[in-house]
C-alpha positions in Angstrom: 0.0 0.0 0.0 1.6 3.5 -1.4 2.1 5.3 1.9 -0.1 8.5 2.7 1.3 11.9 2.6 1.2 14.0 5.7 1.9 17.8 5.7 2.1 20.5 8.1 2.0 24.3 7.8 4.9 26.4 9.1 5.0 30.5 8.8 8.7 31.4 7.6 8.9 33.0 11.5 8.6 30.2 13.3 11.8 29.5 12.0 14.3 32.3 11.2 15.9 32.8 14.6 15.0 29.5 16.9 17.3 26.7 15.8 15.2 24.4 18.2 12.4 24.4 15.1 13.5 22.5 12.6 14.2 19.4 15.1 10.9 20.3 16.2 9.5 19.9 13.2 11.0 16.9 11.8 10.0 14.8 14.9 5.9 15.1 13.8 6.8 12.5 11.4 6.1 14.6 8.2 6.9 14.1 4.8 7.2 17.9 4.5 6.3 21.2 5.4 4.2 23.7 3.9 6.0 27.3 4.3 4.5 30.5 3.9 6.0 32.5 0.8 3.0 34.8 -0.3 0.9 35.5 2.3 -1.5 38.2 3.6 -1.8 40.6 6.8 -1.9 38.3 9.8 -1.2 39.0 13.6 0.4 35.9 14.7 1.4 34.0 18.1 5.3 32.1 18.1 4.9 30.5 21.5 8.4 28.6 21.6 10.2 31.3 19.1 13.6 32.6 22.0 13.5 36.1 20.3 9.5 36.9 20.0 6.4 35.8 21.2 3.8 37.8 18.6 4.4 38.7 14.9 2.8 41.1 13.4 2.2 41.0 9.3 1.1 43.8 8.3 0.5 43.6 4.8 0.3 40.7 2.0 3.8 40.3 1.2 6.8 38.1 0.0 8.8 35.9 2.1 11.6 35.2 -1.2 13.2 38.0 -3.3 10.9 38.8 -6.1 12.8 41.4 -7.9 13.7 39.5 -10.9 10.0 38.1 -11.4 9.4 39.0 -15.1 8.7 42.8 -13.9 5.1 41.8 -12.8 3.5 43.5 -9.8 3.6 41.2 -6.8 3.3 42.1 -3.5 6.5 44.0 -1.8 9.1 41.9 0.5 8.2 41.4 4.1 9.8 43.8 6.4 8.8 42.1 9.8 11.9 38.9 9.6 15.8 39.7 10.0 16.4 38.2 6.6 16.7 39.0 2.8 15.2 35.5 2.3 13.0 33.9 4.9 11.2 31.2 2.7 14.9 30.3 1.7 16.7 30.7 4.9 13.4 28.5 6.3 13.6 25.5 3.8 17.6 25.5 4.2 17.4 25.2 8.0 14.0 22.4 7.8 16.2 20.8 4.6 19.2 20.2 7.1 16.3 18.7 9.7 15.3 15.9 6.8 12.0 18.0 6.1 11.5 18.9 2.6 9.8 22.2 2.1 6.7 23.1 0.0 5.5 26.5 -0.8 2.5 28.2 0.6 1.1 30.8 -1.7 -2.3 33.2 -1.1 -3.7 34.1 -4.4 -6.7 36.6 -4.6 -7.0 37.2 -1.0 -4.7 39.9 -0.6 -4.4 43.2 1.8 -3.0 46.6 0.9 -2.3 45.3 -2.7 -3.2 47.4 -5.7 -5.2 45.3 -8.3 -8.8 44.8 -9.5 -11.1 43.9 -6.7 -14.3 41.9 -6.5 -17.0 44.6 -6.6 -20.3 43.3 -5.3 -23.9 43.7 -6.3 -24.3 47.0 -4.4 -21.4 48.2 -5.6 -19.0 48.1 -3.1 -15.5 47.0 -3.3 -13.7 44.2 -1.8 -10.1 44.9 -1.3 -9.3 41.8 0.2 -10.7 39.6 -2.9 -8.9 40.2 -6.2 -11.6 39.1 -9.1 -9.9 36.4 -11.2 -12.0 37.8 -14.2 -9.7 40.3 -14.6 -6.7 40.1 -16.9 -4.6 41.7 -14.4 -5.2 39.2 -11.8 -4.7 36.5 -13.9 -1.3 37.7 -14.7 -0.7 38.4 -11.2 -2.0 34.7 -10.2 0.6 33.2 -13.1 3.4 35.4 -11.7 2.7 33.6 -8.3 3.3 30.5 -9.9 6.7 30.9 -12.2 8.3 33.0 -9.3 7.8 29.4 -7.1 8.5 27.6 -9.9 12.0 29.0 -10.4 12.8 28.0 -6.7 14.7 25.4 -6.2 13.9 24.7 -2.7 10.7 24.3 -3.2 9.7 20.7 -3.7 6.0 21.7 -4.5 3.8 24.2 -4.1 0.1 24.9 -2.2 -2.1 27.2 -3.7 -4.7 29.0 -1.3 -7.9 31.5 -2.4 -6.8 30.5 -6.0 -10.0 31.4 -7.7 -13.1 33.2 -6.3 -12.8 34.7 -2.8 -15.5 36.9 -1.7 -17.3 38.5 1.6 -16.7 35.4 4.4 -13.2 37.6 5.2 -12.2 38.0 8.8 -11.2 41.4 8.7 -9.6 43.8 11.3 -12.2 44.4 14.3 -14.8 42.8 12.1 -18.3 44.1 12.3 -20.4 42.0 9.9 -22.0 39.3 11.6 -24.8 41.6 12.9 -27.5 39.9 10.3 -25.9 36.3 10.1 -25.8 35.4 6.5 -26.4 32.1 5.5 -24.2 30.3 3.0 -26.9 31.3 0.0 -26.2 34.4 1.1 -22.4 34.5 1.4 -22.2 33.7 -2.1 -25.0 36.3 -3.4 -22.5 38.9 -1.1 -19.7 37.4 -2.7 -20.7 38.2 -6.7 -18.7 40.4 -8.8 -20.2 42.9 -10.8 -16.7 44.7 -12.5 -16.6 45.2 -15.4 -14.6 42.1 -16.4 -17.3 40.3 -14.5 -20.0 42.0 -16.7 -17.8 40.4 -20.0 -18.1 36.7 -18.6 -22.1 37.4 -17.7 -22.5 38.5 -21.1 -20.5 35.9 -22.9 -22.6 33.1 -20.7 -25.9 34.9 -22.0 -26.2 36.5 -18.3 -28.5 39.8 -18.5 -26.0 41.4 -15.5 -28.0 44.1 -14.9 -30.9 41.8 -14.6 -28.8 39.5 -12.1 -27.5 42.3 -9.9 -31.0 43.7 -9.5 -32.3 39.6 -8.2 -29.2 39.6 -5.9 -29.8 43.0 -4.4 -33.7 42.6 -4.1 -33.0 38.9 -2.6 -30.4 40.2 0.2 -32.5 43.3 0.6 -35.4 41.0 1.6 -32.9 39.0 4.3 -31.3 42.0 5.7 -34.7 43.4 6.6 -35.8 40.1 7.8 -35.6 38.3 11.0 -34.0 35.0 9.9 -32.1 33.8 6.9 -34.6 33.0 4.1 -34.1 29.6 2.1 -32.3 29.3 -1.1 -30.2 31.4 -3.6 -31.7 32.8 -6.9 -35.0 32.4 -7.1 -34.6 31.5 -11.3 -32.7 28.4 -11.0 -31.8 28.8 -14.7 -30.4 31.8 -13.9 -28.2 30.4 -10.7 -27.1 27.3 -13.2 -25.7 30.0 -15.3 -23.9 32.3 -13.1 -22.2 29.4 -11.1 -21.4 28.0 -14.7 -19.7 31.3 -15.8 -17.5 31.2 -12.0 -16.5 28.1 -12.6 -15.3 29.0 -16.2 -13.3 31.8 -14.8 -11.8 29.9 -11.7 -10.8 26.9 -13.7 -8.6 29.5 -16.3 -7.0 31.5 -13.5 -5.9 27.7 -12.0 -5.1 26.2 -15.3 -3.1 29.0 -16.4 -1.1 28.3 -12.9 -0.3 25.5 -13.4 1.0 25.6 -16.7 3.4 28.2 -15.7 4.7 25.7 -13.2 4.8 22.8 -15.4 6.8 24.3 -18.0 9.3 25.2 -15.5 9.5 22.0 -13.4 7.4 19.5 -15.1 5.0 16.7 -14.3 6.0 15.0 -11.4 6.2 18.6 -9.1 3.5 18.8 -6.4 0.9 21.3 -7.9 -2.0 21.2 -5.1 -5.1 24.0 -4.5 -6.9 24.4 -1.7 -10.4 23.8 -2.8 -14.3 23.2 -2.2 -16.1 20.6 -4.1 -18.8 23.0 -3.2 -18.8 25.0 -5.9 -20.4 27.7 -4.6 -17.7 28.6 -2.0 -15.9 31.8 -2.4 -13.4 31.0 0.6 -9.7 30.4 1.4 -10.8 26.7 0.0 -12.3 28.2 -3.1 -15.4 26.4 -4.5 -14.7 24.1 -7.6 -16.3 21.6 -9.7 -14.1 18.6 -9.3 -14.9 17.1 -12.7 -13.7 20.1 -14.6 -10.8 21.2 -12.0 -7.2 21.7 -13.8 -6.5 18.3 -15.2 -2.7 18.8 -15.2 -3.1 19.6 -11.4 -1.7 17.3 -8.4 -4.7 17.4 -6.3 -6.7 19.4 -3.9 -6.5 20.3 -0.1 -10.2 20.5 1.0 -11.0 21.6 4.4 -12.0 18.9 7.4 -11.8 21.4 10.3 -14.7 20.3 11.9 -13.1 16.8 11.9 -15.6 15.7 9.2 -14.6 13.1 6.4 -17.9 14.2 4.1 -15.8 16.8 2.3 -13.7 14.3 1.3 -16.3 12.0 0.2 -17.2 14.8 -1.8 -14.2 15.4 -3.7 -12.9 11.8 -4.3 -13.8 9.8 -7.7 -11.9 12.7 -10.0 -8.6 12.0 -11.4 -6.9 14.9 -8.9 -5.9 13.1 -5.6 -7.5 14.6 -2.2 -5.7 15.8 0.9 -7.2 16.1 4.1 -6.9 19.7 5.9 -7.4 18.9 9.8 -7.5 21.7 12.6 -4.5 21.2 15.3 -4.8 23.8 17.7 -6.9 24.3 20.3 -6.6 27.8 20.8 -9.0 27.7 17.4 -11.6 25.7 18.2 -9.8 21.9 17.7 -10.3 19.1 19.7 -6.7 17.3 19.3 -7.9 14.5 21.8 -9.5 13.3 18.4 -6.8 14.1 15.8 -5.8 10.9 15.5 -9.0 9.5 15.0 -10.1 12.2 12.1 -6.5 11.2 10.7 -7.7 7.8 10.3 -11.0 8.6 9.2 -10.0 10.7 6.2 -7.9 7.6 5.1 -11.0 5.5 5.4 -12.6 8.3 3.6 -10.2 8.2 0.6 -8.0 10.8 1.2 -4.7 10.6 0.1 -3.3 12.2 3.3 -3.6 15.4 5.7 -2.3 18.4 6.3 -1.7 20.1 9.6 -3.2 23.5 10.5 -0.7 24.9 12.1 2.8 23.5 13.3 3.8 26.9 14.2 0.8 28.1 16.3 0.9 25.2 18.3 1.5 24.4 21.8 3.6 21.4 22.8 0.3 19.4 23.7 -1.0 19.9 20.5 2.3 19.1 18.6 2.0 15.8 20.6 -1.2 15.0 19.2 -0.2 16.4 15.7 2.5 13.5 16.0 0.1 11.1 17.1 -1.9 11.5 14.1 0.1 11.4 11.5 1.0 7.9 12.8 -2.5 6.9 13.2 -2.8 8.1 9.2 -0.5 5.4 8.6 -1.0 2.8 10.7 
């Protein structure tokens, strides 16, 4: 039996400075780690780190030198790590551990970053979502990809928010969750209506002033009602269409990804997303259509937080292989008492392994049970 792949995420910080984490790191038992090197604003706990105990990211930024990346706009270097090359200085110092590094890249969910933004149905602008409809994002999402590809340190890459990404944003002192949207009405926030957006309605047969008039008149009904209403789009002709069209658009901006990568390291280099087979999702795991997701693609990371399998269920019987995300720390709301257990249900499930959420953030407890259940994945 081919043995299953286990993964864990590790910010370029966690490293750079505490010689303790690479040991640290290479006793969970991984096959490799998934570093951080494009990655948005964060604020960010280190608790074992000897020279700092919070990081604070303040911007989406660059964690490798990007100067030289075919004179496209990416986002600027990090300022916040003692080091011209933290994604490089991180895989050397893992590499010497035994741990292979993979990258970690955040497409359209960006911070501070000039570029075409969703724009939703009332016409306000998202300027954490970059619309992949947009030419300009799509040569900013293929950038992404040739500047990781050129690396050779990195032994594969993660995509995250590769695709649509829309209103569910944790955002600095939120203040949305006054009128609890439902996820119907996530995705009817989470439209675009730029005018690259108005393009791909039109070319799908979409009347787009028709469709942002339903969307607004459905949320206006919810935001002036008491409880979330039931269903979408009332014309399910209509909704067929416009998820069709998304879908469309996604699957370019990830094809045309991973063909920058391919021609630059070829077939056998790790090209994963991290995806929905809900294709409605416009999240960090961005909805997709499994049957018509990039074909030349490694597989997908689909998110088991809740210590589910069903999301895996859901993904499996495509050609793209499926990788578990499970929730490590209990800080966010994990149980990792029953990590070992999920580990071994999302090999029952099908999956072709897990990946770790988050080496870095946590405590020794939960690195114990992080340990515990990538042995359980392959016992």
């Amino acid at each position: 039996m081919t043995q299953l792949n286990a993964a864990a995420y590790v910010y370029p910080w966690d490293v750079v400075g505490d010689p303790g984490a690479p040991e640290r790191t290479a006793a969970l038992g991984l096959d490799h780690a998934v570093v951080a090197a494009f990655y948005h604003a964060t604020r960010a706990v280190t608790p074992r780190h000897p020279g700092h105990r919070v990081v604070v990211a303040g911007h989406s930024a660059s964690y490798l030198p990007v100067e030289s990346a075919r004179q496209r706009a990416l986002p600027p270097r990090q300022t916040w790590i003692d080091a011209e090359d933290p994604f490089g200085a991180t895989a050397a110092a893992l590499a010497a551990a035994g741990v292979p590094t993979h990258a970690w890249v955040v497409v359209d969910h960006v911070d501070a970053f000039d570029a075409p933004h969703v724009v939703n149905a009332y016409g306000d602008v998202y300027p954490w979502a970059l619309c992949p409809a947009q030419d300009a994002v799509l040569d900013y999402a293929s950038g992404l990809a040739a500047v990781i590809a050129d690396r050779t340190d990195a032994a594969g890459v993660e995509f995250e928010a590769a695709g649509w990404y829309g209103f569910d944003h944790l955002h600095e002192h939120d203040k949305v969750a006054g009128i609890p949207l439902s996820d119907d009405e996530l995705y009817l926030m989470s439209l675009c209506f730029c005018a690259a957006c108005h393009q791909e309605y039109q070319a799908t047969g979409i009347d787009a002033a028709h469709l942002r008039s339903t969307v607004r008149e459905r949320l206006d009904a919810r935001f002036a009602a008491s409880e979330p209403l039931t269903g979408a789009l009332p014309d399910p002709d209509l909704a067929t269409a416009v998820l069709a069209m998304r879908t469309r658009v996604g699957d370019r901006l990830r094809e045309a990804m991973v063909g920058e990568v391919r021609t630059r390291r070829g077939a056998d280099f790790p090209v994963l997303f991290h995806a929905s087979p809900y294709p409605h999702r416009s999240t960090a795991f961005t909805g997709v259509d499994p049957a018509t997701f990039a074909k030349d693609a490694t597989g997908l990371v689909v998110n088991c937080w809740n210590g589910e399998a069903r999301t895996v269920t859901a993904a499996t019987g495509q050609p793209a292989a499926v990788y578990a995300g499970l929730l490590g720390v209990r800080g966010m709301g994990a149980h990792p008492e029953r990590l070992a257990e999920q580990a071994a249900a999302m090999r029952e499930a099908g999956a072709s392994g897990i990946r770790l959420y988050h080496a870095g953030l946590a405590s020794n407890a939960d690195l114990a049970a992080m340990r515990e259940a990538v042995a359980a994945l392959r016992a």
